[in-house]
Each structure stands twice: as C-alpha cells, then as structure tokens.
C-alpha positions in Angstrom: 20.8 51.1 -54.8 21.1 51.0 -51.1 22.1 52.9 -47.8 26.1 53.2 -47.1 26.5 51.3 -44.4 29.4 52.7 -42.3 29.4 56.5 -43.6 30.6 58.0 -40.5 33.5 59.3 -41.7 32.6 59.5 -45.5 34.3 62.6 -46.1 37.5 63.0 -44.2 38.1 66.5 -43.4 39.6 67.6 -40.0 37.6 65.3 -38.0 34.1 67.2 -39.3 32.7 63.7 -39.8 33.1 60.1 -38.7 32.7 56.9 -40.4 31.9 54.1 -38.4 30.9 50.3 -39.4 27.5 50.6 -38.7 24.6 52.4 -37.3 24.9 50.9 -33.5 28.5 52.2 -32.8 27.4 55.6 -34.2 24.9 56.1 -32.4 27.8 56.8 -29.8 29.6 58.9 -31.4 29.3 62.7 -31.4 29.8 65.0 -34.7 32.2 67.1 -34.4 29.7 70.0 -36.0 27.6 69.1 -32.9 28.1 72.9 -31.4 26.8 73.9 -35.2 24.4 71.6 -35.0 22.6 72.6 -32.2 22.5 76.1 -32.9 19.3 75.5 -34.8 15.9 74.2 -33.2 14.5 70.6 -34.0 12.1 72.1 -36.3 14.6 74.0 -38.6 16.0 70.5 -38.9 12.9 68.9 -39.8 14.2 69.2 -43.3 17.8 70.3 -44.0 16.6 71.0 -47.2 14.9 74.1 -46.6 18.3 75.7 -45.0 19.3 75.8 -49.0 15.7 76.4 -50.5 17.0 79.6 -52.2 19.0 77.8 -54.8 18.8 74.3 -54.1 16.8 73.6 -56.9 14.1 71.1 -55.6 12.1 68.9 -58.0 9.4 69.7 -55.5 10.2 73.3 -54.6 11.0 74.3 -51.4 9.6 75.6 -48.3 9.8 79.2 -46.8 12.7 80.1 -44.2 11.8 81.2 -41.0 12.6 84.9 -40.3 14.4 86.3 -38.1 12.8 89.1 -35.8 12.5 93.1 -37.3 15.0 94.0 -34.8 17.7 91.7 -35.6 17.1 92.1 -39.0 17.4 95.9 -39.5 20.5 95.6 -37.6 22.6 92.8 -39.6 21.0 94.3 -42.8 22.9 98.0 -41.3 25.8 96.1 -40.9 25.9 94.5 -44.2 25.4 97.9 -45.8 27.0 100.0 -44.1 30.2 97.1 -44.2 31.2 98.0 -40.5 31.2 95.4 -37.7 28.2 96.0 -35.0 29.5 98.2 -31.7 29.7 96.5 -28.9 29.5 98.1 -25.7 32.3 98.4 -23.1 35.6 99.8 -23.2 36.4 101.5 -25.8 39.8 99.7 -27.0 39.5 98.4 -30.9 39.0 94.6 -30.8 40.5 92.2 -33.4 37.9 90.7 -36.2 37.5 89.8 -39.2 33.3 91.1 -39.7 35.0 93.7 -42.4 35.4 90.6 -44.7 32.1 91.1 -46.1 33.1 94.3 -47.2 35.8 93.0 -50.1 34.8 92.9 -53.0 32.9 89.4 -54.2 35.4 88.4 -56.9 38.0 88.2 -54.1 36.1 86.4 -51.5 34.9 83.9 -54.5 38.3 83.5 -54.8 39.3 82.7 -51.1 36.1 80.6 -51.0 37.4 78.4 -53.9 40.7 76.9 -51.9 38.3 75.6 -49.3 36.8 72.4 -49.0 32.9 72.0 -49.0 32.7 71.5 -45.3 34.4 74.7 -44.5 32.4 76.6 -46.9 29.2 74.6 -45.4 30.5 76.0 -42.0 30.5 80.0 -43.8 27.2 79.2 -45.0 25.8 79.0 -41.3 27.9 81.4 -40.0 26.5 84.5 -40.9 23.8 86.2 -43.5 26.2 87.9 -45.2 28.3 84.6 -46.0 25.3 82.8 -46.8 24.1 85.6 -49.3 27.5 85.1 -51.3 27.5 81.2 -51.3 23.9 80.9 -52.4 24.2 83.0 -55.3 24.6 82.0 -58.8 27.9 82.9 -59.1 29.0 80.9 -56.5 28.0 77.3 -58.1 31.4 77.0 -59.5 32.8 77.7 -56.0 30.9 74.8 -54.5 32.3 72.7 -57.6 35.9 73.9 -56.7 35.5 72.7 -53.2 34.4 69.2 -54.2 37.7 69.1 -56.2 39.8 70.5 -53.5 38.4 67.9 -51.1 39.4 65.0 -53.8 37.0 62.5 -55.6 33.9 63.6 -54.5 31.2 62.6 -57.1 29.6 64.6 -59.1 25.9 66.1 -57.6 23.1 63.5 -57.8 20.6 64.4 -60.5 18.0 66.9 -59.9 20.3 68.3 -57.0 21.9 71.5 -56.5 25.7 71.9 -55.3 24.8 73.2 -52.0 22.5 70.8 -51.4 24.9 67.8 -52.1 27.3 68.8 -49.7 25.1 69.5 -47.3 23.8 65.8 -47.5 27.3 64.2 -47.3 29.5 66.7 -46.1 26.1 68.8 -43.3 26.8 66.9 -40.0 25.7 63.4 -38.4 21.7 64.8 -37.9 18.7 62.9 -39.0 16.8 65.2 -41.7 13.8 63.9 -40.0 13.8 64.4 -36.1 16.7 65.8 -35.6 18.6 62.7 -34.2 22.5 63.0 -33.9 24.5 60.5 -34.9 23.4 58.9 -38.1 26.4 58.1 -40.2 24.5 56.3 -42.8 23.2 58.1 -46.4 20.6 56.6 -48.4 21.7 57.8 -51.7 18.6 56.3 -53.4 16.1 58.5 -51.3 18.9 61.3 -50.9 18.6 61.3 -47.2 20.4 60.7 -43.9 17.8 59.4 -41.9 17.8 57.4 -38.9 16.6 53.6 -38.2 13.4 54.8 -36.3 12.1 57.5 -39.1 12.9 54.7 -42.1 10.5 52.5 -40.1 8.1 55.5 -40.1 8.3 57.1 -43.7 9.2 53.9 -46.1 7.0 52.1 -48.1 7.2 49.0 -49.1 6.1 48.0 -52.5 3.7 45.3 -52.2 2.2 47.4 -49.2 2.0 50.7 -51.6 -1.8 49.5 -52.6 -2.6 49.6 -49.0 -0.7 51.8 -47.7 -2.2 54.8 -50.6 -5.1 52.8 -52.2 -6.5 56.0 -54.0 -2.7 56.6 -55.5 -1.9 55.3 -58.9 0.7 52.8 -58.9 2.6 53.8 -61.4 3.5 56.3 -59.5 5.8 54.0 -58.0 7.9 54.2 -61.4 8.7 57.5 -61.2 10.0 58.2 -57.9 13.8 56.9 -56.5 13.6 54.1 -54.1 16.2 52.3 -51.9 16.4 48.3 -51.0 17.1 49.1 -47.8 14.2 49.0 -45.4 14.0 50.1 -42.1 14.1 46.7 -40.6 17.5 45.2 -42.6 19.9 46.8 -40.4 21.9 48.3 -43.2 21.8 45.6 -45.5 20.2 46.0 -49.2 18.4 43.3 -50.5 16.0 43.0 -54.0 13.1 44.9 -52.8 11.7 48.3 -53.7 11.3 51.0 -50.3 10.0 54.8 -51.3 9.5 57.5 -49.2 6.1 58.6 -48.3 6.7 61.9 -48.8 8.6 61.8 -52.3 5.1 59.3 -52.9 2.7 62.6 -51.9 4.4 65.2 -53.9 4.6 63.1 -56.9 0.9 62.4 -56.6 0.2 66.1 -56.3 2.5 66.7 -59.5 0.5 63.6 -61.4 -2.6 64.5 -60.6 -2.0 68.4 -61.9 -0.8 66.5 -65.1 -3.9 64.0 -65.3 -6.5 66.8 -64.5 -5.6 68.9 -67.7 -6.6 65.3 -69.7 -9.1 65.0 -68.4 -10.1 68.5 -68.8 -8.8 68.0 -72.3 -6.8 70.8 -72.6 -4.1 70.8 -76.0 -1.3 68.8 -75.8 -2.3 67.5 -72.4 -1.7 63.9 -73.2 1.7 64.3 -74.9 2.9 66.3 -71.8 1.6 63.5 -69.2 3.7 60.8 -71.3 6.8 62.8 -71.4 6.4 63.6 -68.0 6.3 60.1 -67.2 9.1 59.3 -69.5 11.7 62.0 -68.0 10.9 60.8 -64.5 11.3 57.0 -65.4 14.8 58.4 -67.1 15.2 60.3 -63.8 15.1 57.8 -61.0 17.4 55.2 -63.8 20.1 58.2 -63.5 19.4 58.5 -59.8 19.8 55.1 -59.6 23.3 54.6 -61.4 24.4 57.5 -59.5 23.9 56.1 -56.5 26.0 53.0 -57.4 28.6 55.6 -58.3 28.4 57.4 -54.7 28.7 53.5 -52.9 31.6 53.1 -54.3 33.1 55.8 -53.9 32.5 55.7 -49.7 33.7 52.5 -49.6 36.8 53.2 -51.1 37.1 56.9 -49.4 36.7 54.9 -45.8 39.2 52.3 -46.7 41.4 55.6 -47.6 40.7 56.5 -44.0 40.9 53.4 -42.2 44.5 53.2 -43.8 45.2 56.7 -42.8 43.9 56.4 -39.5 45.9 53.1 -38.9 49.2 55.0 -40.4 48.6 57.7 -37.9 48.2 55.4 -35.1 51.2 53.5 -35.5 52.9 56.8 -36.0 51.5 58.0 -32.6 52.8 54.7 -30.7 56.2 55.0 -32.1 56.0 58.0 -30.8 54.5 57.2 -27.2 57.3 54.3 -27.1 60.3 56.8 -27.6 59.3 59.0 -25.4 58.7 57.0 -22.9 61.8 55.2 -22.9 63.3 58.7 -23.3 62.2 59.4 -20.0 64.2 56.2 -18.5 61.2 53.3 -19.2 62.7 49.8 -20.1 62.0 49.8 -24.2 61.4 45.9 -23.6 58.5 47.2 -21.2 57.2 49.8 -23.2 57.2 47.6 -26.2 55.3 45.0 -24.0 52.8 47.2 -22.9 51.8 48.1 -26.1 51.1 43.9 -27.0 48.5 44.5 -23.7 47.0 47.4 -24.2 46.3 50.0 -27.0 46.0 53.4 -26.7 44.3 54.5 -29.9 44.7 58.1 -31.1 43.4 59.5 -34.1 44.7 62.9 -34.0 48.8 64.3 -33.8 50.5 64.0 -30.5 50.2 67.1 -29.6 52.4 68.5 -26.5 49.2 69.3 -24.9 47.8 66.6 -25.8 51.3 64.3 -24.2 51.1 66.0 -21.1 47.2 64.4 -20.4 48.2 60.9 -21.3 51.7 60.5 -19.7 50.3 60.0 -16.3 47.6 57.4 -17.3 50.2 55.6 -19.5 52.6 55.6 -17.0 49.8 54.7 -14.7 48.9 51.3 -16.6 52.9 50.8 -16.9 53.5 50.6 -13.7 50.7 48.3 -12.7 51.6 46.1 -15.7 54.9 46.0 -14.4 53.7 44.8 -11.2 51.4 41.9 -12.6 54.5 40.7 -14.8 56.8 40.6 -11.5 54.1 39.1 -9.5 53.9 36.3 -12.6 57.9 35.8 -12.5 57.7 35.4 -8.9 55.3 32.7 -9.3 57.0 31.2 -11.5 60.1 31.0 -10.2 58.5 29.9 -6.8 56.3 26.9 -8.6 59.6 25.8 -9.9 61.7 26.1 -6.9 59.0 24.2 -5.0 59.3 21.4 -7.6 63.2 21.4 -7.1 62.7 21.4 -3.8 60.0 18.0 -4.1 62.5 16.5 -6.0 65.2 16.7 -3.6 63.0 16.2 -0.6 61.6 12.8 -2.8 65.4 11.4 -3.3 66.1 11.9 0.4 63.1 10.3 2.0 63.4 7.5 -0.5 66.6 5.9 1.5 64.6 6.3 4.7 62.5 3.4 6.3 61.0 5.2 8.8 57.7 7.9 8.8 58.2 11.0 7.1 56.2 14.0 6.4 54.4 14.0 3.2 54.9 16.7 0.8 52.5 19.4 1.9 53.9 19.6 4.7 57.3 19.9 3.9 56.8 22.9 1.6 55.0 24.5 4.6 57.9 24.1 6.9 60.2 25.4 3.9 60.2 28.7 3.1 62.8 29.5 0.5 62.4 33.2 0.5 62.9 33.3 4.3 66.0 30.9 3.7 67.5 33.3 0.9 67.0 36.6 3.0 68.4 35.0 6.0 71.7 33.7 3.5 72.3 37.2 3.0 71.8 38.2 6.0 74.3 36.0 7.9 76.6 36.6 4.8 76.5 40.3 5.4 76.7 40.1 9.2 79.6 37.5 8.8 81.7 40.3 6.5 81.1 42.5 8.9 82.9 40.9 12.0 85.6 40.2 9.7 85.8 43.9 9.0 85.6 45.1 12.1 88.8 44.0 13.1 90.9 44.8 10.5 89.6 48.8 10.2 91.1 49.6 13.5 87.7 51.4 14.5 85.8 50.6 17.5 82.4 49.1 16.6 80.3 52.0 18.8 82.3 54.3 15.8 80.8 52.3 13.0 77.9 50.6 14.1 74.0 52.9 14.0 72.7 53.0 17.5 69.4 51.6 15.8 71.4 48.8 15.0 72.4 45.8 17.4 75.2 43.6 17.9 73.6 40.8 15.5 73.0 43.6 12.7 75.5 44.0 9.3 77.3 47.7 9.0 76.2 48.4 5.7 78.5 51.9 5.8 81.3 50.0 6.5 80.5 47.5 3.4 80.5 50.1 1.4 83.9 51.5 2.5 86.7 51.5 0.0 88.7 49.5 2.1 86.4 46.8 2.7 87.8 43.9 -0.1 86.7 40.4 0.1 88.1 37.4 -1.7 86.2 34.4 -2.5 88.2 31.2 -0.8 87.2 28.1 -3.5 87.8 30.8 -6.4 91.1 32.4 -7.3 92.4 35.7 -5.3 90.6 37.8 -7.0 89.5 40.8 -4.7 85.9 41.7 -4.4 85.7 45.5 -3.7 82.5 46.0 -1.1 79.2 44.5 -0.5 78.3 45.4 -4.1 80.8 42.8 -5.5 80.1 40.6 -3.1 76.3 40.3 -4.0 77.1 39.9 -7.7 80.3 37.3 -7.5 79.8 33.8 -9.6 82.2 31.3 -7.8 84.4 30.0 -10.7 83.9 26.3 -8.6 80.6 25.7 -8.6 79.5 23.0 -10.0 76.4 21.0 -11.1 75.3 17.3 -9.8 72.6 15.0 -11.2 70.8 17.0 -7.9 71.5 20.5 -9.5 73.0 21.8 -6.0 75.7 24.1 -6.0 79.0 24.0 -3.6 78.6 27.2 -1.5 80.9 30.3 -1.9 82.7 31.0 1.3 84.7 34.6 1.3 87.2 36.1 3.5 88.9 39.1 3.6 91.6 39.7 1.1 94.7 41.3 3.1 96.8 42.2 0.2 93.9 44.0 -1.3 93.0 45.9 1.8 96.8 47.2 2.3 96.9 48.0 -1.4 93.5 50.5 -1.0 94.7 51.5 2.3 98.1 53.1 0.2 96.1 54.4 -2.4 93.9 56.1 -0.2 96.9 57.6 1.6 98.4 58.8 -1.7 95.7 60.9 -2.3 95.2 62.3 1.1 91.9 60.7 1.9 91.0 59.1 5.6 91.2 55.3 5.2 88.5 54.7 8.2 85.9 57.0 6.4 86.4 56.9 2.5 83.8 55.2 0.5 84.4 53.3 -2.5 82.2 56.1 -4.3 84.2 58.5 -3.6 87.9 57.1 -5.1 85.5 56.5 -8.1 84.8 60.0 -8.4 88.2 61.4 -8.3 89.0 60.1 -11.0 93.1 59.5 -10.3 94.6 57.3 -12.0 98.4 55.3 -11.1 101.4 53.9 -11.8 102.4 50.8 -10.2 106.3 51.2 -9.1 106.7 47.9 -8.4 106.9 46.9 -11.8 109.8 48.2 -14.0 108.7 49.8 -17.9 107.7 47.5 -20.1 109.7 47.6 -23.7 107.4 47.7 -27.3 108.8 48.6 -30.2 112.0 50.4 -29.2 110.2 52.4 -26.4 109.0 51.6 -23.0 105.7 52.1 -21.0 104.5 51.8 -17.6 100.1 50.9 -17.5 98.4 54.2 -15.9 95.6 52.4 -13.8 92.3 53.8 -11.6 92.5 52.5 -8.1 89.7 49.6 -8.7 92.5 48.5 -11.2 95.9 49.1 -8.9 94.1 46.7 -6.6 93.5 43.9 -8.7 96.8 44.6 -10.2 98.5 44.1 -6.8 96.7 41.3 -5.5 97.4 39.4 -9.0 101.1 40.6 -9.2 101.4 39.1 -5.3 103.1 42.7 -4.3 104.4 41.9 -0.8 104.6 46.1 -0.4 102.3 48.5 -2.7 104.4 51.5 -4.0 102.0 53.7 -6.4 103.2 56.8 -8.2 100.3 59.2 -8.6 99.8 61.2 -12.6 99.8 64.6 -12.7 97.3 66.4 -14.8 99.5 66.8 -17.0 100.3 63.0 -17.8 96.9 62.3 -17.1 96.1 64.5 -20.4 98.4 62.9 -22.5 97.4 59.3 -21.6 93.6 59.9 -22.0 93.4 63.4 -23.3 91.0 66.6 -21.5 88.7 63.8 -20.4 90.2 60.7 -18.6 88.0 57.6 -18.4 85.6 57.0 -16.0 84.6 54.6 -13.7 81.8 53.5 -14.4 82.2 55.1 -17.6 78.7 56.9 -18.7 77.7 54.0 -21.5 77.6 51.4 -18.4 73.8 50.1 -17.7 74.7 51.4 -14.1 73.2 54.8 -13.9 70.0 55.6 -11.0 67.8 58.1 -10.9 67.5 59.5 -6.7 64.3 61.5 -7.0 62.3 58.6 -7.7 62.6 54.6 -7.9 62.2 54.4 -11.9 65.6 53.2 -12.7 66.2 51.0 -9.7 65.3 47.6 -11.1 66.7 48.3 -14.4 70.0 50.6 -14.8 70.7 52.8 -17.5 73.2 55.2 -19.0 74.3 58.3 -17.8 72.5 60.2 -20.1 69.7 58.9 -20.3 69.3 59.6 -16.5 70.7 63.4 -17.0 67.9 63.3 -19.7 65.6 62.1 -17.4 66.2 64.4 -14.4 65.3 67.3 -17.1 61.9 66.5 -16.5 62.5 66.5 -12.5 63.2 70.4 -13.6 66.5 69.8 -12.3 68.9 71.7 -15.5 72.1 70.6 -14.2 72.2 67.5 -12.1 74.7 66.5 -9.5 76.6 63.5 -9.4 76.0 60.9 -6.3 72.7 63.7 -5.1 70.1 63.8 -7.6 71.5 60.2 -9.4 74.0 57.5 -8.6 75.5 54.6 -9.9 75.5 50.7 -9.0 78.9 49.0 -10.0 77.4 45.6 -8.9 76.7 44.6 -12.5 80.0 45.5 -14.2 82.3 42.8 -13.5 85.8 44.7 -14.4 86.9 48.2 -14.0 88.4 49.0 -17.6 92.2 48.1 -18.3 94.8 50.8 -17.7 96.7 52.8 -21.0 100.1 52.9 -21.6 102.3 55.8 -20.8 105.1 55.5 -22.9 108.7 56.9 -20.9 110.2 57.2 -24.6 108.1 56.6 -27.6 108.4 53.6 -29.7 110.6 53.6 -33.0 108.7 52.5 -36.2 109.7 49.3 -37.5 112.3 49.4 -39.9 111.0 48.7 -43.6 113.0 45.7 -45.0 114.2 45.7 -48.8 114.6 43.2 -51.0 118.5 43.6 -51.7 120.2 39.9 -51.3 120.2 37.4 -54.1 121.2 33.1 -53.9 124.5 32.7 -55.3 123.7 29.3 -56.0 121.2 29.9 -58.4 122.9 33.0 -60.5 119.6 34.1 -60.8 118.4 37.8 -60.9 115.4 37.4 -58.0 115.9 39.8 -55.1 114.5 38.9 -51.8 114.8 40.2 -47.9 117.1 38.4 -45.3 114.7 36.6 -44.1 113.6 35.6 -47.4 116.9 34.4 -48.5 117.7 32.3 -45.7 114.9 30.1 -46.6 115.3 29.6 -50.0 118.5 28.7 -49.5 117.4 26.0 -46.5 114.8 25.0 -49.5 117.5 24.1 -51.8 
C-alpha cells in the first residue's frame, strides 16, 4: 500500500485532471475544475466526503450538509416543481436554456447520464439541486457504474465505498480534503484520501508513536483500521512502515468502545459480536489493502497511457507547426532546426485560434535563431579566412630578412570584409564606364543625382542590354549585374597557396547587338528596357540565320526566349542577328496555351516584396503566391507585390522545335531476303543479310 506518486493526470478526460511526476511540480499546476472548485468555501471542503453524505455510505456515517437559506430554497424547490426555469428580469425576449431538463422524465435523463464519463457526471452533481437529487439516488448507482466503464479501466470502488464517492476521490479535482489546498495530484488509496504534504504531517500516525500519541486507545485498534507506508516525511516514497490517520484512529475507538461497553455490561451475545467485529474489520482493511495495490497499478499504467498520448499529440502538433510554417515561405531546413533548439510543447489540438497566438512568438524565436546561426557562420568563416590569410602572410615573410609586423598586426591592417565590398564595388563601377559608352546615353540621363561620378549605375546593370563576357573563360555572355555576381570563371585554378586567378570581364559586343535586335523586334526602347521586362513578355524566336534542321524526313527550326537567342548568337559567331518573331499562333503549337517561362515557376528564384522573408533564401512561385495570401493580397502582381532573382539559375531553358513539315515515321523493316549460299530457309532484313554473308 502506498500514495500514487504522480497522479496528476490519473484519469484523463478533457484536461479535468493532471498527472504530474510528483508533488513539487504540482504544486504549480492549476486544475482545470479550479472555477468549480472554488465555488465552495474552505470549510465545505474540509471533508469532500460530506458533499456525498446522502448515499455515500460511510463506515462512519456522515456529517449534516449545510443549508442553503429559506429564500433560496423555496425558490429552486418552486422551480423544481413547477419544472419551469426561474424569470429573470429584463427584456422580455425568450432566452435559450436548457433548465427544462429536469423536467424529463428520470428514465430518460438516467439514460443520457449513462454515455457520460464520471467527471462530467461529477460536474452535474455540483451543478444544480435538481441534478444532484437524480445522481444521488438509488437508481442512479448503476449510472455511476456505467460512467466508470465509459471512461475505460477504472477499478472497481474501494471496499466500504460508495460509487459517488469513488469518483469523487479520483476523478473530484486537485483539492486537499483537509485544508482546501489546490494542487495535490497525489491519492493515498490506503487512507482513501488526497491530502497534501503539510496535513499528512499533521493527521498521520506512526505506529510505534501510536502508544504515545493515544496512550488510553487500545492498540489493537491499529489492526482494524487501513493504513498507508507512506508518511508525511518520505516525499512520496512507500517504505515498510505502518501510517493511520488520526481521525480513522478516533472513530474506530468510538465504534470499539460501544462494542466493549456492552461486555462489560454483559449484555447477550456481546462477546461474540466484539470478535466478529474485529474479525470483519481485520478482513476489511486486508481487502482495502489488495485493492489498493489494484488502484497503483492501474495509475501507473493509465499515466504511461497518457504520457504516450500526450507525446503522440505533440509530435502531431510540431508536424504541424513545421508545415505551416514553411507553408508560409520559412526555409524547412530552418524550421526543422529550430525545433532541435527549442520546443514548443502543446498538449491540446492546434486550434486556429489557438495558431494565430503562437505564430508571432514562433516566428519571433525564428528569426532571432536565424540571426545567432548567421552571426556563427560569419564567425566561422572569418576565423578561417584569418587563418588563410596567417598562412599566406607566414610563407611571404619567411623569404624576407628584414623586420616585419607580427601577426596581430597584420590582421588589424587587413580587413577582408572591407576588401571584398570594395572588389565589388570597383567591379561594378568598372562595368559601368564600360557601359556607358556603348548605350549612346549621356551619363547625366542615367546616372541618380544622389550618385557621383565614382558611383556604379545599378539601373543601367540591370538593363537588358547590358551583356558582359568573362575574358579568361569562353564567350559566353553574362546578361546584367545579376550574372555577373554569380559567374564561376571556368580558369580558375588552385595552387599549393589556394589563391585563385581573378576574373576579368568586358563587354561582349555580339551579345549587346544581338539584344539590341531583339529588343527592336518587339518594339521596345533599347536605352530603357530592363532585362525583367523581355522576361516577362514571354516571346519567343526563330533564329534566321540558321537554315531548318532535317530529323526523320521533316525539318525544324529551335523556337528560343531572348536570354536563349543571345547565347545562341554569340556561340553561332553571327556577324548580323536576323530573328523571326512566333505568332500566337506558332507559339501554341510549340508549347501549347501556356509557353514556358523564364524563370519558370518551379525555379528557387521567387521573392516576396512586402516583406524581407524570402530574400536570403528563394523559393517557388507558389509558394510566394501562397504566401502573399496571408499579406491579404488575393491575386498578386508579378514584379509589385513579388519578384524574381535569375542570379542563381545558370541557363535559361533550351528552345523546342518547330517542325516546317513533320517528320515521317521510320519505315518498319521485314525480314524478306535469304543467303543463297546456304539454301537455307532463315529469313532476315537487309542489313541482316549482308552480315551473314560478310560472316561466311
């Protein structure tokens, strides 16, 4: 026999209880039939009991219930009687409630009652007089049974204890039956009680202090009452002694004595009922005590039932968390990362409600996770640039004789991030001047007045025209600043020193003249048309340098987007460009009623422009239409409320052949030749034939 330790949830039943490990971290935690709870006055809680003293069938009897006043009284007993709901004053518009339910008939509510669970029919029992007149009554024992069954492997009452009064111990809130105290998750099944720490300290007794403690008590007395091995000092944990409550001590006294007086009074029989008395109430307390065994078990294995739910539920509720954020444009490596740092335990559904509270906090820790991860990487990456950097500062002071700085010093005077902004700063400003003079614009045209003569254009970067070729690499043209930024120079190369040969780019004539014709096919403004906006046109071209291709009997020409046609003519050396522009209706039958795009919407490529989520990390195009949804924008527009970045993808996508006259099937060759040499009756094709005759 003992306490459970850890009962705060014993009974799981829409958060009503909670179990807990043990009694510290309960005494935190608040019942959730707290509001019920403290509807009632410390006394009426100085023994629980008494709420069920009608029919709880007390060894010792039971105590009085404290009435309400004549007033009240009259007027719920009218109600009851008369089976109409009180009037309320005010208006006189009918209200919705559900008082007429004690007017049907009791077989009916009996019924209802019997699909509850004993913690909603606890609940009725304190709701009103009417409810608690049905429940207590005889006929509704088999009720209280149902609602043990309902709830799922409850145990059976304890001995000597009345239905209601079982659920009310395990199933009647977190309150001490004592003082009152909220928050005791423990139940002492061999007193019967849920008491806290302080009043065990106060009311047990233990057995070798029982002499002492009642030294004009018979100790024997000691044999017929339950008892725990818990004391009030083990924190929970049983051990081999005997505890009994004082009071269960005194009322068993009172009973004894009753019993002893009528020997000694020698009345008939009076020693034959003392003995059996004594033997039923040693049979008692060993019933009370294998019960209790019974009821241990059974909590222990009805919190690991929770525990398991509660961790199923939680992992259910991250999943969750994790799709929606990264529905909402978060980087799933992030989200998935954030979780491994912090959890965010929830023990009830996610609940839209409920989503809408914790979406700013989580996004809230995200984002400053996010920041102590790139402030890591950056010192990272600068603790092993600074070692590069040592170990190319050590190789070239080692073929020098004379004083050099030491170390510390050198990485003081070095500033890599300084170098690095002012590489592409220079680069940018160099592309610029070689720009200028090829757009036939006048710098005061393209230059901001906020900018100076020493400042890049980024407009004119950005300008369709603006085509860049890397010298040490192939002629391969880089279309804009974007390109540029991105480009991996196919001749770099790594020494024992790990230094790399620096890219050096110029601008790629052929390329510029080709986007200059294409622009002028489709009646745009050379001097002012973005790269942006020839992506979002969407036209597509045939090259008429280049005469039709043959395949199969039929011949083609490659239908191309204007990032392609460039390439094309830079690779195909065109000395001229000469472009044939598709019609709607050719663009249709080359890539159907939607032609490819450019970036096409699965490319990583796609921003959001109401806010900086998607900046660092790119995603597809919808996701970010997805995303703006919860901007309230319905239907988004392309290049205002999101963009794209083409930096990343290295090629624009292939072009599609457009076949001039379609190609013939191949002809399906039979097997209708045979070798004369061998007079034999084996057929084979031409092909065939001529081999096995070279074979021979």
């Amino acid at each position: 026999m003992g306490v459970v330790s850890g009962i705060s949830r014993p009974i799981i039943v829409d958060d009503w209880t909670s179990l807990d490990s043990d009694h510290d971290m309960a005494d935190d935690y608040d019942s959730p039939l707290t509001d019920l709870e403290d509807s009632t006055d410390g006394s009426e809680y100085s023994s629980l009991e008494e709420t069920f003293s009608e029919s709880s069938g007390s060894e010792y009897g039971g105590e009085t219930h404290k009435k309400q006043p004549a007033k009240k009284r009259a007027r719920a007993a009218k109600a009851l009687d008369t089976g109409m709901a009180l009037a309320t004053k005010g208006s006189g518009r009918r209200k919705k409630t559900l008082s007429l339910i004690v007017t049907m008939p009791i077989d009916i509510l009996l019924e209802i009652f019997g699909l509850l669970e004993p913690v909603d029919l606890l609940y009725l029992l304190r709701t009103s007089k009417a409810f608690r007149k049905v429940l207590l009554s005889n006929s509704a024992v088999s009720v209280w049974k149902a609602a043990r069954v309902n709830r799922g492997g409850v145990p059976d009452c304890m001995p000597g204890m009345s239905e209601v009064t079982w659920a009310n111990l395990l199933f009647g809130g977190s309150q001490c039956y004592v003082c009152g105290t909220k928050g005791i998750m423990r139940i002492d099944f061999g007193i019967r009680r849920r008491v806290c720490t302080s009043c065990l300290k106060k009311n047990l007794v233990y057995k070798p202090n029982f002499s002492s403690k009642f030294p004009d008590l018979d100790p024997i007395i000691m044999d017929l009452i339950p008892f725990t091995n818990t004391g009030g000092w083990a924190h929970g944990h049983a051990s081999g002694s005997k505890f009994f409550w004082s009071d269960d001590v005194l009322k068993m006294a009172a009973q004894l004595g009753m019993c002893q007086k009528d020997v000694h009074m020698f009345k008939p029989g009076a020693k034959k009922r003392l003995e059996d008395f004594k033997q039923s109430r040693k049979r008692y307390v060993d019933s009370v005590v294998d019960h209790a065994a019974v009821c241990n078990a059974w909590v222990d294995g009805d919190r690991k039932h929770h525990l398991l739910a509660v961790d199923e539920l939680r992992s259910q509720n991250k999943e969750l968390i994790k799709a929606r954020l990264v529905q909402l444009g978060h980087d799933a490596n992030d989200v998935t990362r954030m979780f491994r740092h912090r959890e965010y335990a929830m023990d009830k559904g996610l609940s839209d409600a409920r989503w809408k509270r914790l979406l700013p906090r989580i996004e809230r820790n995200l984002s400053e996770l996010k920041e102590k991860w790139r402030l890591e990487e950056q010192e990272n990456a600068s603790f092993y640039r600074k070692m590069h950097l040592l170990e190319m500062y050590g190789n070239y002071v080692g073929q020098l004789r004379t004083l050099v700085p030491p170390s510390k010093s050198f990485l003081k005077l070095y500033d890599v991030a300084g170098i690095y902004q002012q590489y592409i700063h220079q680069t940018k400003l160099a592309l610029t001047q070689l720009l200028r003079p090829s757009t036939g614009v006048s710098q005061d045209t393209l230059a901001p007045q906020n900018q100076g003569i020493d400042a890049p254009d980024e407009t004119l970067l950005q300008l369709a025209t603006s085509i860049f070729q890397c010298v040490p690499s192939r002629p391969f043209p880089l279309i804009t600043w974007d390109k540029v930024q991105y480009h991996e120079c196919s001749s770099r190369h790594y020494a024992g020193s790990m230094a790399t040969a620096a890219c050096t780019f110029s601008i790629s004539q052929s390329g510029i003249t080709a986007a200059r014709s294409l622009i002028s096919l489709v009646g745009l403004d050379a001097k002012i048309t973005t790269a942006t906006t020839m992506d979002q046109l969407l036209c597509h071209f045939f090259c008429s340098n280049c005469p039709p291709k043959l395949e199969n009997g039929g011949s083609y020409r490659m239908a191309m987007d204007w990032r392609r046609s460039v390439i094309h003519c830079v690779e195909e050396s065109h000395a001229e460009p000469r472009w044939e522009l598709l019609s709607a209706a050719q663009l249709k039958v080359v890539y159907g009623p939607y032609p490819l795009e450019y970036p096409r919407a699965t490319d990583l490529v796609w921003c959001c422009s109401k806010c900086d989520r998607h900046h660092e990390k790119p995603v597809n195009k919808a996701t970010i239409i997805d995303h703006l949804r919860w901007h309230g924008i319905a239907a988004p527009i392309q290049g205002v409320d999101f963009s794209y970045d083409t930096a990343p993808v290295r090629l624009p996508p292939l072009g599609t052949k457009f076949f001039l006259t379609p190609p013939q099937p191949p002809k399906k060759q039979t097997k209708d030749y045979r070798c004369k040499r061998c007079n034999g009756s084996r057929s084979f094709m031409l092909d065939g034939v001529r081999q096995h005759i070279k074979s021979k």
